[in-house]
Structure formats: structure tokens, C-alpha cells
FIMIGU-37071 format. One record per residue (C-alpha): residue in three letters; x, y, z. Coordinates in steps of 0.25 Angstrom, whole numbers, plus 5000, padded with zeros to 4 digits. Example, Ala and Ser with C-alpha at 12.3 -4.5 7.8 and 13.67 -1.06 7.14 Angstrom:
REM residues 2
+-----+------+------+------+
| res |   xx |   yy |   zz |
+-----+------+------+------+
| ALA | 5049 | 4982 | 5031 |
| SER | 5055 | 4996 | 5029 |
+-----+------+------+------+
END
This chain:
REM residues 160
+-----+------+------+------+
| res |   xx |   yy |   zz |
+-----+------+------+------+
| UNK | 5749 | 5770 | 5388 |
| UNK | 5755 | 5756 | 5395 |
| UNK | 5765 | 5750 | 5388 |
| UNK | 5771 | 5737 | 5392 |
| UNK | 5787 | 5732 | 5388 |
| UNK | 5796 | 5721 | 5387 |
| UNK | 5810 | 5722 | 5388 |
| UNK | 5814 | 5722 | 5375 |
| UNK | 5810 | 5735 | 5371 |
| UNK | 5815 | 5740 | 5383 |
| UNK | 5827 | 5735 | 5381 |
| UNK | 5828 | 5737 | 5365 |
| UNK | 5824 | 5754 | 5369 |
| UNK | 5835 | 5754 | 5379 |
| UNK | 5846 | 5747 | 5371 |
| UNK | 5842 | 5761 | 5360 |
| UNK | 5842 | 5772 | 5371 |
| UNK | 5826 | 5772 | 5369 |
| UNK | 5818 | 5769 | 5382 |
| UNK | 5813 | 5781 | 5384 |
| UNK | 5807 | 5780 | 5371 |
| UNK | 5795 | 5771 | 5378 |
| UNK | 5793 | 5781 | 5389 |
| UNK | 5791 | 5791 | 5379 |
| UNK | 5781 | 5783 | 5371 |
| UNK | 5773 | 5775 | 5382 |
| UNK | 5775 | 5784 | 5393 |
| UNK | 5776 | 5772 | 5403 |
| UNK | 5780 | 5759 | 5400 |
| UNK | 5777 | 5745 | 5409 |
| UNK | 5787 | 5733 | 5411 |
| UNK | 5784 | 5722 | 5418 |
| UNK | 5795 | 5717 | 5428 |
| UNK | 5802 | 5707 | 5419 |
| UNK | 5803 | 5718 | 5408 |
| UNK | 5809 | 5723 | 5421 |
| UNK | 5818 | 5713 | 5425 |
| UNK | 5822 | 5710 | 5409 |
| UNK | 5826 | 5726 | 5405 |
| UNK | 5831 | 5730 | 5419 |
| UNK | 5839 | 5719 | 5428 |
| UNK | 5847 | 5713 | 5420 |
| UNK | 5859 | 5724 | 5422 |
| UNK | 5862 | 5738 | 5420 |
| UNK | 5867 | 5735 | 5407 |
| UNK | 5857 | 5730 | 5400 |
| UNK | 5849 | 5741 | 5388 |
| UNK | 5835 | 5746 | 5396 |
| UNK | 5840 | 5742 | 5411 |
| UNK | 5842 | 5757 | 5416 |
| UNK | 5831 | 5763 | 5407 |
| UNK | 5821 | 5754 | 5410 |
| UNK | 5825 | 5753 | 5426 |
| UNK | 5827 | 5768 | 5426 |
| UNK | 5814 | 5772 | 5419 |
| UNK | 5801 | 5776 | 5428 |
| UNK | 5794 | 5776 | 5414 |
| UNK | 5793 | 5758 | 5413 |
| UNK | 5784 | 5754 | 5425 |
| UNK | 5788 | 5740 | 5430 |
| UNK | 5774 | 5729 | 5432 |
| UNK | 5772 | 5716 | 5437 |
| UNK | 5764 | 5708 | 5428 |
| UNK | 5753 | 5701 | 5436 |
| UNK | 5749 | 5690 | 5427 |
| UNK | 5762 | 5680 | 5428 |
| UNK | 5753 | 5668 | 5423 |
| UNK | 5753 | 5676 | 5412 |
| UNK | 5767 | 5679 | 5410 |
| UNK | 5771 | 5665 | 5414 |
| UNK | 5763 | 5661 | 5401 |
| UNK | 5769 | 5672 | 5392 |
| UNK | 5784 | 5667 | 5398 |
| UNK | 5781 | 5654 | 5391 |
| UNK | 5785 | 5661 | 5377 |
| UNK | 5790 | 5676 | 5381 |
| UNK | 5800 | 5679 | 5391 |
| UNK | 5796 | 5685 | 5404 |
| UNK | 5795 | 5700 | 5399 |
| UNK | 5789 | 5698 | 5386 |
| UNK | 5777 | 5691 | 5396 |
| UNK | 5777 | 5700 | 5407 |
| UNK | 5777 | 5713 | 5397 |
| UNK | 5766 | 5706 | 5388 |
| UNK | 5758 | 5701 | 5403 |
| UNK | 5760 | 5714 | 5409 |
| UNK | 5755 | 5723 | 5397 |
| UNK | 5741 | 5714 | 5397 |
| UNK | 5740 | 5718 | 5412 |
| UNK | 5743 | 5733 | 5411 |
| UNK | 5734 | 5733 | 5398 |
| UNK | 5747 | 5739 | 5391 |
| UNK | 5745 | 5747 | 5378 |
| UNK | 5758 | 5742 | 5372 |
| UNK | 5767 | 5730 | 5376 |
| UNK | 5782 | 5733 | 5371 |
| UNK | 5788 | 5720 | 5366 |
| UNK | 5796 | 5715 | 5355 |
| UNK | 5798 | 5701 | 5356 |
| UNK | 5790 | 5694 | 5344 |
| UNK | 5783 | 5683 | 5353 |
| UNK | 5781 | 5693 | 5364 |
| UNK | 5773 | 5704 | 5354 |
| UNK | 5766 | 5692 | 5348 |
| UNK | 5761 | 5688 | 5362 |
| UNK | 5758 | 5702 | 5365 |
| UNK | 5749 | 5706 | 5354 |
| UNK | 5741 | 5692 | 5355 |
| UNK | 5738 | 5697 | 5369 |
| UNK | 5733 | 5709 | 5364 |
| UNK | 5744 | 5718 | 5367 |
| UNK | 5749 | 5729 | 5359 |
| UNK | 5765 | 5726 | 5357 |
| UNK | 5775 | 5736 | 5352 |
| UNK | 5789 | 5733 | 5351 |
| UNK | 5803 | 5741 | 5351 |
| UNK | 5802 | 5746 | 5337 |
| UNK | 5788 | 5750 | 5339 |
| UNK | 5792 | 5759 | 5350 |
| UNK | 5804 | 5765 | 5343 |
| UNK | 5793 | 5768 | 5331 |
| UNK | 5782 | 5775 | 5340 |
| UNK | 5795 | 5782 | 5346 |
| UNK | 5798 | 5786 | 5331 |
| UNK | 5783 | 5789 | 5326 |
| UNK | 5783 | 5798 | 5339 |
| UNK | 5795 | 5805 | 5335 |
| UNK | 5802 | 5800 | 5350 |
| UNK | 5813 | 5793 | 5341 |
| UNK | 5820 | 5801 | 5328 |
| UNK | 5820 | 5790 | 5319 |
| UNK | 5819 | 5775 | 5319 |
| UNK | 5832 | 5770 | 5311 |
| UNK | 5842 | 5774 | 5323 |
| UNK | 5834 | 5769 | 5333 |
| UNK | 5832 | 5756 | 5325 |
| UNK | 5847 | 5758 | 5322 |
| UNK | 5849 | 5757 | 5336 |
| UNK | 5841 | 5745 | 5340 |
| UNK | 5847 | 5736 | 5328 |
| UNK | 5861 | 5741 | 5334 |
| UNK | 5855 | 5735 | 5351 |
| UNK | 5850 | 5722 | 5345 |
| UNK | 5836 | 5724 | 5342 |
| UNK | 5832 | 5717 | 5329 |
| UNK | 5823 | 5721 | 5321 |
| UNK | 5822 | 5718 | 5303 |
| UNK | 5825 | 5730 | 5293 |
| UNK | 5808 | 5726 | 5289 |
| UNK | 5807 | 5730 | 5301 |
| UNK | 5815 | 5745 | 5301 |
| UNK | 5808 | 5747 | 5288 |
| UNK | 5795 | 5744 | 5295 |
| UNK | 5797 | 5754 | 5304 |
| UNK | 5802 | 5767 | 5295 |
| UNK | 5791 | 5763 | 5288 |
| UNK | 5782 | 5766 | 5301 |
| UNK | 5788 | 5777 | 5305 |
| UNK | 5787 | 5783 | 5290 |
| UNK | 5804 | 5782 | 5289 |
+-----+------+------+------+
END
């Protein structure tokens, strides 16, 4: 499976202690080098810079197309364009993206998007994670916003 990421779920996994929940789900996971750049060099003590440097598991790209990131940049940060850019090129199975504009533009580029809840609910559905609420708990409590519709939505997937 080739899956493709942002930073922010990433970031939103490493903030919870759950990075390694993407390797166990996807196997490999591809960035391109301003997901990189974004996760990893701002400093050692930032959530995700040592997981993400450290992990042999995410695979670093070049995105070839940059007249097609330079178009994307005009509403999306550079990330959000090289991630979406890059998972058209590698013909990715799932970009990992949760930024509203970003998911939007994705999917009417044909992409199939999944976002950090989505992961934390396939890691829950295959039984990786023991239960959702502590884990939602736990991204609330690092500044992850999200709606109690939303909570709800989700037991209600997960059958809780």
C-alpha cells in the first residue's frame, strides 16, 4: 500500500505517543521533503522530530512536478501541496491530511484522503489501539480540536 502524509498527522500521532501506529497500519509511509523540513528541523524539541528522523519505516521524495506545487502553494502551505503533488506522482492509495482546504483539494484531485481520526479508527477497528476515548482524551489534551458530533461519530463507527 503507498500512503502519502502531511505534517500534521505526523505531528498530531507524535504529540499522543502513536507514530508507530502508521507503520503498523501502512507498513511504509512516504513524505515529501518539506513534510520533512516542516516535522523534523525545526529542533529537537518539537512532537514527531526524533520519531520521524529516526524512523527507517517514512521514506523521504522529491516531488518532481514544482509547477504543480507552485500552483497548489497559491492556497496551501508548502507541505499540504508537495504531500498532495507527490501522492498523484507515486499514485498513492491514501494521502494523510487534515487540513480542510487541503482534504478538499485532494479529493477533487481524485485522491483518497484520511485524516488523524481516521487512523486512530482503523487502529481501533484493528484492534492496534484498546479503545478510542483515551486516545481522543489524549489529542483534545495536545491541542487537537475536534467537535463532541464528532466523538460521537466515531463510537458510533467503531460500534462504542
Amino acid at each position: 500500500m503507498k500512503v502519502v502524509s502531511n505534517s500534521t498527522p505526523l505531528i498530531a500521532l507524535a504529540r499522543i505517543k502513536q507514530v508507530e501506529l502508521l507503520h503498523h497500519l501502512f507498513g511504509r509511509i512516504m513524505i515529501p521533503q518539506c513534510v520533512y523540513n516542516e516535522v523534523v528541523l525545526p529542533g529537537t524539541e518539537l512532537p514527531g522530530v526524533k520519531e520521524i528522523g529516526e524512523a527507517t519505516w517514512i521514506e523521504t521524495l522529491q516531488v518532481q512536478n514544482a509547477l504543480a506545487v507552485s500552483l497548489l502553494k497559491t492556497d496551501l502551505d508548502g507541505g499540504e501541496a508537495e504531500a498532495i503533488v507527490l501522492a498523484k506522482e507515486v499514485n498513492a492509495d491514501y494521502l494523510l491530511v487534515d487540513e480542510k482546504k487541503a482534504r478538499r483539494i485532494a479529493r477533487n484531485s481524485g485522491l483518497r484522503i484520511m485524516g488523524t481520526l481516521g487512523i486512530l479508527v482503523l487502529g481501533v477497528k484493528r484492534e492496534l489501539l484498546p479503545a478510542i476515548d483515551p486516545i481522543l482524551d489524549s489529542l483534545e489534551q495536545n491541542g487537537f480540536r475536534f467537535s463532541e458530533k464528532v466523538r460521537t461519530k466515531i463510537r458510533k463507527e467503531i460500534g462504542k
